[in-house]
C-alpha positions in Angstrom: -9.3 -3.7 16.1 -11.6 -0.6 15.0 -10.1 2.5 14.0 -12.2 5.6 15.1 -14.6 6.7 12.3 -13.9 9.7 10.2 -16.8 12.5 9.9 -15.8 12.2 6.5 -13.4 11.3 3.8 -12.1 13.1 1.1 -11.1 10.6 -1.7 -8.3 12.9 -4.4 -6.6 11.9 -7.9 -3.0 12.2 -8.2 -1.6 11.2 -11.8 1.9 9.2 -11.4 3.8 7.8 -14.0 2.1 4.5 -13.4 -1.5 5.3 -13.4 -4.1 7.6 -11.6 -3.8 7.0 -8.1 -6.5 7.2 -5.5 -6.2 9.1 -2.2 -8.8 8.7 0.8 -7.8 10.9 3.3 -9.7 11.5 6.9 -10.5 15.2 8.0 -7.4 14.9 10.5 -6.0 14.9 6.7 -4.7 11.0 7.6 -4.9 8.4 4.5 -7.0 5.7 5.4 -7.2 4.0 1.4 -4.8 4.2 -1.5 -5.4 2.4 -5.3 -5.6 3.4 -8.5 -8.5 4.6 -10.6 -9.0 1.0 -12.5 -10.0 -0.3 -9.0 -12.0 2.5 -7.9 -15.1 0.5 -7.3 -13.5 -1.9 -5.5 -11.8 1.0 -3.3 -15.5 2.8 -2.8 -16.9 -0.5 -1.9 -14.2 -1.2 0.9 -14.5 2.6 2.1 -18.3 2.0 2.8 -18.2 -1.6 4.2 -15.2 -0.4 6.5 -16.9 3.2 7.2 -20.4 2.9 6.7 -22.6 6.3 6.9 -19.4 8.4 6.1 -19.8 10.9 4.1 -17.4 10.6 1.0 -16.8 13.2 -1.1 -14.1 14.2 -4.1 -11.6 16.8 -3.4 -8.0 18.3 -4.0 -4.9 16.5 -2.8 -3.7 17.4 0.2 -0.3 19.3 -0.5 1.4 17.3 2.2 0.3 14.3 0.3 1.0 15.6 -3.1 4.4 17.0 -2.1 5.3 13.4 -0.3 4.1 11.4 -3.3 6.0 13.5 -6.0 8.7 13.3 -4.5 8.7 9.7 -4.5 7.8 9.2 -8.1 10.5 11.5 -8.9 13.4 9.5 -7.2 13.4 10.4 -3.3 12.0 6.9 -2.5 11.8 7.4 1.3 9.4 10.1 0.5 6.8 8.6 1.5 8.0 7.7 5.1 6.3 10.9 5.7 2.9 9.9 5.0 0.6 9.7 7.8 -1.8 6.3 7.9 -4.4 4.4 9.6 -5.7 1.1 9.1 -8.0 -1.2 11.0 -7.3 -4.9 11.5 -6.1 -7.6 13.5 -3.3 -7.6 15.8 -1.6 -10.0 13.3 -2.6 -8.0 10.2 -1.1 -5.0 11.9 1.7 -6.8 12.9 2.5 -7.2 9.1 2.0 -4.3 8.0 4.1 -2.5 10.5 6.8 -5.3 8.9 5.9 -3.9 5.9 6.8 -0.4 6.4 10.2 -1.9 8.1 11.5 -3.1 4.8 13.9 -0.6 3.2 13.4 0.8 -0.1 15.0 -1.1 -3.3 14.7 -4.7 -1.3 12.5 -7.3 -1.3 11.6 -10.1 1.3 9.6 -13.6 0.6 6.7 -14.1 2.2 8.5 -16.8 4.7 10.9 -13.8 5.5 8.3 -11.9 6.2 6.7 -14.4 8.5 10.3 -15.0 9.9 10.7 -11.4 11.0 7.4 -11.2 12.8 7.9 -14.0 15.0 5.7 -16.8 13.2 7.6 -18.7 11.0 5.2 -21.1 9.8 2.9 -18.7 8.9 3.6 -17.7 5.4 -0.1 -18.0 3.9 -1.4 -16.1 7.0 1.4 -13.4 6.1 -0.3 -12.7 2.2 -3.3 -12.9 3.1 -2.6 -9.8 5.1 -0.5 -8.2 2.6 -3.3 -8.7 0.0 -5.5 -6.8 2.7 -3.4 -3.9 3.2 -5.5 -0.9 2.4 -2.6 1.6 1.8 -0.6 0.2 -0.6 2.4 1.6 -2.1 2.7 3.7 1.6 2.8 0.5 3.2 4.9 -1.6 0.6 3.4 -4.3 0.1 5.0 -4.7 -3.4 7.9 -5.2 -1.5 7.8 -8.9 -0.9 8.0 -11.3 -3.4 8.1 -14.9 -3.9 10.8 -17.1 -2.3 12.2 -18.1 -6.0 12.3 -14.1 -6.3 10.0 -13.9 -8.8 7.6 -11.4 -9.0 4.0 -12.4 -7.3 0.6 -10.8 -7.2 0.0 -7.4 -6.3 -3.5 -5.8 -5.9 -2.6 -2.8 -8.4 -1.2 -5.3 -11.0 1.9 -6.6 -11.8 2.8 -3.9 -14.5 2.6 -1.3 -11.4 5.0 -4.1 -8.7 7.0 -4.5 -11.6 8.3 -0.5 -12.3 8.0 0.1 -8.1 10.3 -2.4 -7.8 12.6 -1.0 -10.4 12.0 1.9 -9.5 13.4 1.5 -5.8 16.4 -0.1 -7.5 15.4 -4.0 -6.5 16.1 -7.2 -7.5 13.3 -9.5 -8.4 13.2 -12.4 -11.2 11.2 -10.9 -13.8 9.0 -13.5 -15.8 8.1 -10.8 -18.9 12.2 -10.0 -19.4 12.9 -13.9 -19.4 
């Protein structure tokens, strides 16, 4: 699937209590990339490759963004419910990530859950491989699913950030560093 290409994209800073976070929105004022400043190359390079020719430039937060992500990071976890998104990919990948956004604040699923819920059990590795491509985390929650012990497993932004989402959404998760 291809997404219609943005005139341009505006990519913002927000500071959070977990890091810098990056904010690519379209002109329609949809986000189409989140991560945080440590991964900003990585970000700028997958902006290009996905919308090549599009102008990027820096800019303010939108205050529908900013007002959405405060309030999350300030305890009103469905906040960002609120959060307009697009994404280009596969049928499958979208599939996920739509079962991403399906999974209620302060739980966690395994990956096989995951898989379970969109019709394809046996598909578990196809499953994180499209949660590690999500481009919007934290909107789309990917750090929602965790291993099948429950332990905590990787998450683009690091696990330090999985680690106090989780928490902070009031989840349980097995947590290696507090053992």
């Amino acid at each position: 699937m291809t997404d219609a290409r943005p005139s341009a994209i505006t990519v913002a800073r927000l500071p959070t209590p977990i890091g810098t976070a990056l904010l690519a929105t379209d002109e329609a004022g949809v986000l189409r990339a989140f991560n945080w400043t440590d991964y900003e190359p990585q970000m700028r390079a997958w902006l290009a490759r996905r919308y090549p020719a599009t102008p990027l430039a820096e800019g303010p937060v939108l205050a529908v963004m900013r007002q959405a992500f405060e309030a999350y990071f300030a305890g009103e976890i469905g906040a960002l419910q609120a959060v307009a998104w697009r994404a280009a990919g596969t049928a499958f990948q979208l599939g996920v990530w739509q079962a991403l956004c399906d999974i209620p604040a302060g739980e966690t699923l395994s990956y096989a859950q995951l898989a379970d819920r969109i019709g394809r059990p046996t598909a578990m590795r196809a499953v994180g491989l499209a949660n590690g491509a999500n481009p919007v985390a934290l909107v789309v929650p990917c750090h929602r699913v965790i291993g099948a012990t429950g332990a905590l497993t990787g998450y683009g932004g690091g696990l330090h950030r999985k680690r106090w989402l989780l928490a902070h959404e009031g989840a349980s998760f097995k947590d290696q560093l507090a053992a």
